[in-house]
Structures are given as C-alpha cells and as structure tokens.
C-alpha positions as CSV (number, residue, x, y, z in Angstrom):
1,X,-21.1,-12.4,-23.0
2,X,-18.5,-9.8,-24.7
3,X,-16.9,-7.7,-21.9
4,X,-17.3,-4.2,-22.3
5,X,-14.6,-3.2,-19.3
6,X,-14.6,-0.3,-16.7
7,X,-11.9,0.0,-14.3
8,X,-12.7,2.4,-11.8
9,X,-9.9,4.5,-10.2
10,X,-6.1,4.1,-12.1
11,X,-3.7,4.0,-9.2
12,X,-1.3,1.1,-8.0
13,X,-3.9,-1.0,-8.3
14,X,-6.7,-0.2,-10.8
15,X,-3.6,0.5,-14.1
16,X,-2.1,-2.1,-13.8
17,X,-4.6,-4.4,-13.9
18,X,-6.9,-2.3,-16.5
19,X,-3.2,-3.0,-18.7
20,X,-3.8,-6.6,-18.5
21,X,-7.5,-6.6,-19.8
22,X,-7.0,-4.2,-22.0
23,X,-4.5,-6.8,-24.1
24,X,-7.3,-9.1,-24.4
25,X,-11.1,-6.7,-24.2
26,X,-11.9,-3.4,-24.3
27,X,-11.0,-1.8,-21.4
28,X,-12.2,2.1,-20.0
29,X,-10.1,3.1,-17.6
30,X,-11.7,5.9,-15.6
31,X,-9.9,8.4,-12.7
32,X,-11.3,11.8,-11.6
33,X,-7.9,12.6,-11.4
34,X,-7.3,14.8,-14.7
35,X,-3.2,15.4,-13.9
36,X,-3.4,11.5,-13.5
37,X,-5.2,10.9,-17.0
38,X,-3.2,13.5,-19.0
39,X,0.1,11.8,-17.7
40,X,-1.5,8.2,-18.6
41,X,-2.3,9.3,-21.9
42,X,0.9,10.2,-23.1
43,X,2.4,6.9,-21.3
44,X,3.6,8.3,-18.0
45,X,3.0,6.5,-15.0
46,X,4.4,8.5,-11.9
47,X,4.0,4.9,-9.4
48,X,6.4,3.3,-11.7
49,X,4.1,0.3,-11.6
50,X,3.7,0.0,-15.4
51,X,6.4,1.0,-17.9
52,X,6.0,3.5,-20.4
53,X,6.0,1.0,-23.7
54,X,3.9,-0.9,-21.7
55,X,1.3,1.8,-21.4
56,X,1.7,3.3,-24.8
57,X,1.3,-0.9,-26.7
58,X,-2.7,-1.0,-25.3
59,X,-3.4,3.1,-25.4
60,X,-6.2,3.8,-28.3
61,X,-6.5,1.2,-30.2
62,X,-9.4,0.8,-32.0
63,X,-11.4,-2.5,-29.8
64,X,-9.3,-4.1,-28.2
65,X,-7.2,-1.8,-25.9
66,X,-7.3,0.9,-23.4
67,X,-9.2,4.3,-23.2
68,X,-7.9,6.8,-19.9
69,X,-11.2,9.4,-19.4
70,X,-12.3,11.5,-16.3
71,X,-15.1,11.7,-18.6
72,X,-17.6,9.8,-16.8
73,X,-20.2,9.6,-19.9
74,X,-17.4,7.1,-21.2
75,X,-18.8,4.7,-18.8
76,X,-22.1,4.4,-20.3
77,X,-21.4,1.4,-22.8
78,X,-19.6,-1.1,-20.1
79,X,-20.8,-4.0,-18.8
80,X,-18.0,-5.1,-16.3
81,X,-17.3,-2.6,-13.7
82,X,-14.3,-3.3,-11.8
83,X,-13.7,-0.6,-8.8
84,X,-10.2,0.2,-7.4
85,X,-10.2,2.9,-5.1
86,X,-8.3,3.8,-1.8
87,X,-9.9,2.6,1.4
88,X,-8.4,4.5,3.7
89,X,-8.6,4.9,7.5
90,X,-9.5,8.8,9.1
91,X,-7.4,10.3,11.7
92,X,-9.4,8.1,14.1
93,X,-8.5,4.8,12.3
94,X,-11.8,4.4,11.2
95,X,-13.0,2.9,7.7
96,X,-13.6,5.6,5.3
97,X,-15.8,4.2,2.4
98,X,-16.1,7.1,1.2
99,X,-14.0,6.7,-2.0
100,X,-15.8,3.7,-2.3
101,X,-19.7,4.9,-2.1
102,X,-19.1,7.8,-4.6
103,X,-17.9,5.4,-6.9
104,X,-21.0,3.2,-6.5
105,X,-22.9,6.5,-6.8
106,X,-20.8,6.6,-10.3
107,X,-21.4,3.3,-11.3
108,X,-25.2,3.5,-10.6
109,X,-26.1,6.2,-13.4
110,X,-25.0,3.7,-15.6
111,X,-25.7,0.2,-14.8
112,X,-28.1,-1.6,-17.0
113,X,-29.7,-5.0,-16.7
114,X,-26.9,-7.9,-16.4
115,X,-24.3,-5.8,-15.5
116,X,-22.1,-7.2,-13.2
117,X,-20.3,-4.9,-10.3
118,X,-16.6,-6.1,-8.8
119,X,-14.8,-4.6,-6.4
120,X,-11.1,-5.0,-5.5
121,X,-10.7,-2.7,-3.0
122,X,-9.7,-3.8,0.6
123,X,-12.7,-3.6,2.9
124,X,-14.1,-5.4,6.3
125,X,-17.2,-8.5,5.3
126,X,-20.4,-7.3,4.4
127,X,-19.5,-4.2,3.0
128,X,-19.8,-5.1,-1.0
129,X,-23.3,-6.6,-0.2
130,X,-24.7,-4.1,2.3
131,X,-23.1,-0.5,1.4
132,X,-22.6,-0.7,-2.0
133,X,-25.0,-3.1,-3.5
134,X,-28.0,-0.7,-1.8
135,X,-26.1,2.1,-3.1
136,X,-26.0,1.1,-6.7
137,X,-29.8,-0.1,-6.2
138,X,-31.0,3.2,-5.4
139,X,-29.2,5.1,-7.7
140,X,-29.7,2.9,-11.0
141,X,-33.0,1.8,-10.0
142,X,-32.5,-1.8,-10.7
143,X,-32.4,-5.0,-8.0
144,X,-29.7,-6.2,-6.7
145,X,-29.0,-10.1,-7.7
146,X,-31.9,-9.3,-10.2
147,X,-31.5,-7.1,-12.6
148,X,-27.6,-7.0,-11.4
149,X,-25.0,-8.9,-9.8
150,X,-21.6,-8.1,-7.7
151,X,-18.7,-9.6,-7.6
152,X,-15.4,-9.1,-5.2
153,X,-11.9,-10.2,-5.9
154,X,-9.2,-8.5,-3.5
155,X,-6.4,-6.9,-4.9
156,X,-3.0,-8.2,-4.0
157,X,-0.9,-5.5,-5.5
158,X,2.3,-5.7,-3.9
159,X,4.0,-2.2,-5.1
160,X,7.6,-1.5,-6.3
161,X,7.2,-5.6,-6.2
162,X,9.0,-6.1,-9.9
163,X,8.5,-10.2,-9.6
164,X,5.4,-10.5,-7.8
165,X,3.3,-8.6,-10.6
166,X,-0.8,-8.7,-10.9
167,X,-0.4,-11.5,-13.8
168,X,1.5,-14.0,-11.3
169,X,-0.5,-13.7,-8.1
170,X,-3.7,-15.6,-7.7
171,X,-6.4,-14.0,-7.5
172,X,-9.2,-14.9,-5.2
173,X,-12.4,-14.5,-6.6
174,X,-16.2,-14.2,-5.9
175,X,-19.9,-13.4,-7.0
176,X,-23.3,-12.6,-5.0
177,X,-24.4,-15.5,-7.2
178,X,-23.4,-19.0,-9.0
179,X,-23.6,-17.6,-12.4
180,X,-21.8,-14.6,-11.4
181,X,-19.4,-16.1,-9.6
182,X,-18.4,-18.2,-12.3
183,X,-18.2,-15.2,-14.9
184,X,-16.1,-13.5,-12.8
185,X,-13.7,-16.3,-11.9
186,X,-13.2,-17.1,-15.5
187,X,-12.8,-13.0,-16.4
188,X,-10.0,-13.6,-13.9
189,X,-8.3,-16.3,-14.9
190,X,-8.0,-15.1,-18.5
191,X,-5.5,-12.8,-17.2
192,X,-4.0,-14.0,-14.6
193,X,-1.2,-16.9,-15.0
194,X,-0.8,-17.9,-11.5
195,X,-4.1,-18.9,-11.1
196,X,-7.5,-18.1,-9.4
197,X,-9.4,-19.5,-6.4
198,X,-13.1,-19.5,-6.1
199,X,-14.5,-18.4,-2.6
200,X,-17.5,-19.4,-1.6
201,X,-19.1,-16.3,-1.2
202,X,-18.2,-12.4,-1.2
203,X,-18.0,-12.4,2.1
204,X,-15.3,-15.0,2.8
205,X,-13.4,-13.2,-0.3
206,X,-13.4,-9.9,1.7
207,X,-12.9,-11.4,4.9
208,X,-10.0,-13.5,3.3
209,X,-8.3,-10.1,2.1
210,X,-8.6,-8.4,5.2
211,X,-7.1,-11.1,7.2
212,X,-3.9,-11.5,5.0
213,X,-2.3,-8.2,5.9
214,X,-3.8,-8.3,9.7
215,X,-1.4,-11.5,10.0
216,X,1.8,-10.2,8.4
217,X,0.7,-6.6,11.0
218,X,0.6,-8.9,14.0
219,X,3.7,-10.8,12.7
220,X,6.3,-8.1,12.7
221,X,4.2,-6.5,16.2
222,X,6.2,-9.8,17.4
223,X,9.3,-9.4,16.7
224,X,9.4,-5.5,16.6
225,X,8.6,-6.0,21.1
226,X,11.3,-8.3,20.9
227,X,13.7,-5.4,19.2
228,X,12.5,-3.2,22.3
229,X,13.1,-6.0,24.4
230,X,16.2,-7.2,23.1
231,X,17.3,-3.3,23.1
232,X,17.4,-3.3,26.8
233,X,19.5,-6.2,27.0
234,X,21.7,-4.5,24.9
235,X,22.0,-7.9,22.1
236,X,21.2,-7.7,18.3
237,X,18.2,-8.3,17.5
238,X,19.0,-8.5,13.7
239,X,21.9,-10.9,15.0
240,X,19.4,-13.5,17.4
241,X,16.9,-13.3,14.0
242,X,19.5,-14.7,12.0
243,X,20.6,-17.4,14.6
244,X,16.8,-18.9,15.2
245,X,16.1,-18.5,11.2
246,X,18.5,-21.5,10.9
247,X,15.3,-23.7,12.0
248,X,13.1,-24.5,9.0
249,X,9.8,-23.3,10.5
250,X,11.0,-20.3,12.0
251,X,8.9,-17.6,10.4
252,X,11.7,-14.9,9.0
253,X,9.6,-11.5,9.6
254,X,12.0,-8.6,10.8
255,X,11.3,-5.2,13.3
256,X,10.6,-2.4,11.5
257,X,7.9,0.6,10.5
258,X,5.2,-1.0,9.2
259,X,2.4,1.8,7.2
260,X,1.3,1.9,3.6
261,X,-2.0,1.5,2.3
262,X,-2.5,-1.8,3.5
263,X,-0.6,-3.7,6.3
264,X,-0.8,-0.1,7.9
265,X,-4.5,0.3,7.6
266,X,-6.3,-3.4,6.9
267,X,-6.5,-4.1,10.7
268,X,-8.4,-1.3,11.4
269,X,-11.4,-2.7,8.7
270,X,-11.7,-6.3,10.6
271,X,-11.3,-4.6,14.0
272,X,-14.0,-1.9,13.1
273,X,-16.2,-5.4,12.0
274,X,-15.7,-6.9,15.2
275,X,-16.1,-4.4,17.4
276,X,-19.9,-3.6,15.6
277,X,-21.0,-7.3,16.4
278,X,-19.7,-6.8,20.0
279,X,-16.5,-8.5,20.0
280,X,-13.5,-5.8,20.7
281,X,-10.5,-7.6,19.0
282,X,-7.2,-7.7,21.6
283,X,-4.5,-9.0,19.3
284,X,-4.8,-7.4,16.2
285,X,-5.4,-3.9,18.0
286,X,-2.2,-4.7,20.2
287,X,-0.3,-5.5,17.3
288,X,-1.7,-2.3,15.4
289,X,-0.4,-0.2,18.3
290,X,3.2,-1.4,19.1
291,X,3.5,-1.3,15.2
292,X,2.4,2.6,15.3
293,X,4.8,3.4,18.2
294,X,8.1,2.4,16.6
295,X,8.9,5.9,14.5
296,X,9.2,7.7,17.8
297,X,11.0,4.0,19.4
298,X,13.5,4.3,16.7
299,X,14.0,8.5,16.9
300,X,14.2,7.7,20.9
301,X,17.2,4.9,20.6
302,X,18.7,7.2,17.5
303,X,19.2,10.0,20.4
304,X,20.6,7.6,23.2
305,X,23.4,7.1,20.9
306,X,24.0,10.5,20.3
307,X,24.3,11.1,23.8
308,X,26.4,8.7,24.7
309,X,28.4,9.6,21.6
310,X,28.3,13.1,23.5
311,X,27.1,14.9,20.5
312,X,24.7,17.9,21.6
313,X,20.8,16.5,20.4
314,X,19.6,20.5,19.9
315,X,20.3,21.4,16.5
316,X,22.3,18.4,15.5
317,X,22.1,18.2,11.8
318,X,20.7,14.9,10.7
319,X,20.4,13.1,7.5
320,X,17.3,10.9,7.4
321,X,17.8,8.5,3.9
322,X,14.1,7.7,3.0
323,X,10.5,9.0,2.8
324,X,8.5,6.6,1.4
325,X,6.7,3.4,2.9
326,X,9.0,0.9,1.1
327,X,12.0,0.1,-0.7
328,X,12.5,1.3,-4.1
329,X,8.8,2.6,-4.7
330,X,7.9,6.2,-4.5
331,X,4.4,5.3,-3.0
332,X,4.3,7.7,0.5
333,X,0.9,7.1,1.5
334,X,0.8,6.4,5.1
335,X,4.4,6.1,5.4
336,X,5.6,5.7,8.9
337,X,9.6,7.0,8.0
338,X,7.2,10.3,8.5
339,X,6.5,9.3,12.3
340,X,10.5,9.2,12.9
341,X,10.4,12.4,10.9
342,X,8.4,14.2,13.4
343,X,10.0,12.6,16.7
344,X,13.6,13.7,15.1
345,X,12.3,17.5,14.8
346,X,10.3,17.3,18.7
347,X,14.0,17.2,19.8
348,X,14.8,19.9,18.1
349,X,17.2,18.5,15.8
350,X,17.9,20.1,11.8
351,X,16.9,17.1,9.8
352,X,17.2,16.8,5.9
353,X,15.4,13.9,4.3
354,X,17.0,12.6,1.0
355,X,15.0,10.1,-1.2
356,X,15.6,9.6,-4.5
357,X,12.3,8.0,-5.4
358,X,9.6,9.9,-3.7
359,X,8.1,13.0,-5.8
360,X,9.5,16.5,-4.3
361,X,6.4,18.2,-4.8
362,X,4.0,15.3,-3.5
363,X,6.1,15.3,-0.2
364,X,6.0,18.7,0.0
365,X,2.5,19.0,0.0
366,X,1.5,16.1,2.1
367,X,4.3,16.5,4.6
368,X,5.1,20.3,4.2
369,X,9.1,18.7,3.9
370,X,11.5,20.0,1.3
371,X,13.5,16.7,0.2
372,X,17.2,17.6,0.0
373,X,18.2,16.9,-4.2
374,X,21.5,15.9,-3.2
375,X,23.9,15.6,-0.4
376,X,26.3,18.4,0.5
377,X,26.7,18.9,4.4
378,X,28.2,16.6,6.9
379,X,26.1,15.4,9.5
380,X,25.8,14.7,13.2
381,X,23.8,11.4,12.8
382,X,22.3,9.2,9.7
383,X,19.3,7.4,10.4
384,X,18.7,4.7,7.5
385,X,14.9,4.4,7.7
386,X,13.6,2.9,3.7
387,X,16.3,0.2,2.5
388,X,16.5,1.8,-1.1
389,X,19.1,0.1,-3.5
390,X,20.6,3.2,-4.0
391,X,21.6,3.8,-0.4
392,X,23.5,0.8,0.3
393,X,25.5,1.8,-2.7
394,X,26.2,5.6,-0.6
395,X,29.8,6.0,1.2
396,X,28.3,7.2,4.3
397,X,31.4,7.9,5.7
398,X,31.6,11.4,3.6
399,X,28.7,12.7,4.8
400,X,29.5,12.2,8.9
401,X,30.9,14.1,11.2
402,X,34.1,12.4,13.3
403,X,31.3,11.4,16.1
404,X,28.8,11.3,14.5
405,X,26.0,8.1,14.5
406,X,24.6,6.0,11.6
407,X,21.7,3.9,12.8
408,X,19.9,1.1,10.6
409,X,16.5,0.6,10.9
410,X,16.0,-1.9,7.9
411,X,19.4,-3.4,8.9
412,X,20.7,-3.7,5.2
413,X,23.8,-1.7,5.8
414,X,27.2,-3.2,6.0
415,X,27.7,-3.4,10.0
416,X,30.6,-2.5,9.9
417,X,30.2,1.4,9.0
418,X,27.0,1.4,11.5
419,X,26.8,2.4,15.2
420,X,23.7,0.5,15.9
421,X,20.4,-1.6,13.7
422,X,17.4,-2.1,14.9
C-alpha cells in the first residue's frame, strides 16, 4: 500500500507530526484556518513547535513532502487520514466533539474503499467506533470495517517540550481490525524512534490516553491540598517536598495551576464515560475540582500577605509575570494563570500581566487583557504565576515597592528575594 497522507487540523499536534511524514510520504496537511495556512506556507509556525528551516525543508516538494491547503478538494487523492483536532470541554465541562464530527463530516466526502481513518485526538472509549465511524458511514456511503477501517493512536504532544518531541515518544497504536491495526502500527513506527505499542483494540488505546493525564490531574490535586494544608500550619510546602523526595519512590509532583488542553480537560472525557454507564467517578472529579480552585487559593494567600505587609489591597498595582498554561510556550488555551487573573481584579487591585511568549493580540481577544510590552512602573506586589526562563533571569527588586510582596507559585525563584511560594 503507498500512503497517500491527510493530516487533518495543523496545530500543536497535527504539524508537527504531518513534518515527520512528510520526510518519508506524501503528506496534505489540511486546517480551515486560512491565517494558519498562509503563515505555514511561508514557514512560520506561531506555537513554536516546529522551526522555520524545518518547515520550509518538506514544504512543496514535488512527492515526497508537504502541501498546507484549507482547500478541502485537496483531500480527494489520500488514503490515510490522520485527524488532530481540539477536543475541548464547554463551559459546563462537558465533551465537545464537535471539532471532531465536522471533521468526519470532511473526511466522509472523500473516503473511498480501503481507506483507513486514525484519529489522535484525546477522547473518552467508544467514541472513534460509535460517533465517528457512523458519521463517516453515512456521509461516504461505504461500511465501516468493510469498505473502511479506523484506526486511533493518542497524541502525546507535550508542548514547548524541546526534548520530549513527537519522534521520541512512543506512540500507542490501534485499528478496528487485525489488518488495520498492523498497517497503522507499522505507519507509526516508520516515524517514530522511540517506539510503538500495539493495543489491543481502539478502545483500550483511547481509554489508555484518557487515563494518562487523569493520573498526573489527580497527582498534583494531592499535593496542591497539602499546599492548603501546609499553608495553615504556616511550613513550606516546597521545603517538606524536597525533604520526602529524598526517598526513592516518593513521586516528585509539585502544587500548582494545572489547565491546558489536556491535564486540564482529559478528566472530564472519562468522567462524562462513567457517569453515562451509571458509575459517577469520586476521585478524579475531586481531584478536577481542588485543581480548578487554586487561581482564586493562590490570589487569596497573595492578599494575606499584603495585608499583613499593611499595603492597602484596593488599587494596589500588581505585576502578574505569565499568561500562558506553561513554561516557555505561548500556548494559552485554558490557561489557569487567567483564574488568578480574575481573582486579583475581584479585589480591585490594578494588575499588569507581562509575558514575553504569549501573542498580544491572541490574549487580547480571548481574555480582553492588554499584556504590558515591557516593565516600567514599580509595583505593590509580584505574583510569579508561569516559570518562564526569562523571569528568573528579571531583578525583581527594581520593579517593587519598599513593602511590597513577591509570591512564587511555581517556586523557581531564588527564596531569598521572595516573601512567600506556594
């Protein structure tokens, strides 16, 4: 079989991995996004996730190598589809497929008879086979695990992750049959160094996925209670970390704001699964909740200091150093800094947000906040929210008022210019 690939939707997932085909197949790389194709085209990838002479060495060539189109006709000719969308959560935490079913809807006007289907994107078991599979059957008008087959292999894209790239992370794979399965495992593992592991079926793939970031949620739910709890018996939580790490099977997770597009959102797939088969998850929902209150924890224990500081909370001038969900990544979906944001401004304080990675204008419009371009005032408080290289290389004390407070919620500051870490 010669693969013909479509990768379907070029974000922190989908380009980077429609780079690594493309240096061995032909590769269509498809996004309704046309700001995001023109960019691509001329070698410009805004997430930073793959560099421009990276870009530019597969772009064109003439078979194999890498076409960007919002042209959807360019699909036609494919016979691997591979789809990468968002699966996000709406504002009641519930799965939204819906990136994912008008993709299928896509894929379906152009699927032809042994055309295989894999998705990557994160989704709760049963969803490949049930939603889209029926999906793509009624718009092509073929049979599923007939005239076509699906496959599912979970992306494990850890972003602004420079060692931990798509080519050294093994990649689970899986097919709705034998053949499949085996087509799409060794597709894989023609790209990918590290490895790939076989799961026995697409459900187990998808439930596998789902479960990863679900463990790593409840994790740091763990020790961001003990941060509360250790908060009120006024001790270091960073400091009693540190201590019990010194045992070899200590697990070395660390309080803090956990969001992005997956740890923040996974849980909610398995916990919408469970809860449809009459089983209503109590950990992983617990976890999911202590996790989503620590913005307004950290803004809360940011103003006790103030106070006892004796620095008046109204209209203090704050600096807030970070906007996006991680370090050294300009990726802001879902970012929880946003949720200390909003707790910091519900006490009326003047709060500027510096962050040298995230996009001004992307920010703007998702958060309605003007990011300050540099740093000019002096301030009543700091609150260090995304560890970014570039802050711990900052001489906070120019910026701060003779009271003022410098709290450290990723506790990567030197403790000895800080008032307090989390």
């Amino acid at each position: 079989m010669e693969f013909k690939i479509a990768v379907i939707g070029l974000g922190y997932v989908g380009l980077p991995l429609a780079v690594e085909f493309s240096k061995k197949y032909n590769v269509i790389g498809f996004d309704i996004n046309k700001t995001r194709v023109s960019e691509l085209n001329k070698g410009i990838d805004e997430t930073l996730e793959v560099t421009e002479e990276d870009l530019k060495s597969v772009l064109n060539k003439e078979k194999i190598g890498l076409k960007i189109t919002d042209n959807k006709e360019d699909l036609a000719n494919c016979n691997i589809y591979i789809v990468t969308v968002p699966t996000p959560v709406d504002i009641n935490n519930r799965p939204l497929l819906t990136p994912l079913i008008k993709s299928s809807q896509t894929i379906g006007e152009f699927l032809k008879v042994e055309d295989i289907v894999i998705y990557e994107s994160t989704v709760y078991p049963g969803v490949t086979e049930d939603v889209c599979a029926p999906i793509l059957e009624e718009v092509s008008g073929l049979t599923f695990n007939k005239d076509f087959t699906c496959g599912y292999s979970p992306e494990r894209i850890n972003p602004g992750d420079k060692k931990h790239t798509i080519t050294k992370i093994k990649k689970v794979t899986s097919g709705s049959t034998p053949k499949t399965a085996e087509i799409v495992n060794n597709l894989y593992s023609s790209i990918i160094t590290a490895g790939t592991h076989l799961a026995p079926s697409i459900k187990i793939a998808e439930a596998a996925k789902v479960i990863e970031n679900a463990q790593r949620d409840i994790n740091i739910a763990f020790v961001n209670e003990l941060a509360k709890i250790f908060n009120k018996l006024d001790i270091d939580t960073q400091a009693v970390l540190e201590a019990a790490s010194t045992k070899w099977n200590f697990l070395p997770f660390k309080p803090g704001l956990v969001g992005g597009h997956c740890i923040g959102v996974d849980p909610y797939y398995l916990a919408q699964k469970a809860q449809e088969v009459g089983y209503h998850p109590e950990i992983i929902l617990a976890g999911r909740r202590l996790n989503d209150s620590m913005g307004e924890f950290v803004a809360s224990d940011f103003v006790k200091l103030m106070l006892n500081k004796g620095i008046e909370v109204k209209n203090a001038k704050v600096l807030m150093l970070g906007i996006t969900f991680k370090e050294n990544c300009p990726d802001i979906r879902n970012t929880k800094a946003i949720d200390v944001y909003k707790a910091l401004k519900g006490f009326n304080m003047d709060v500027d947000v510096y962050d040298p990675w995230a996009d001004t204008k992307e920010v703007k419009e998702e958060y309605n906040i003007s990011l300050v371009s540099d740093i000019t005032h002096k301030y009543d408080g700091v609150i260090h929210v995304v560890s970014h290289n570039e802050f711990n290389k900052l001489d906070l004390a120019k910026f701060k008022k003779e009271k003022a407070v410098i709290y450290d919620v990723k506790g990567t500051l030197n403790v000895s210019i800080i008032d307090k870490r989390l």
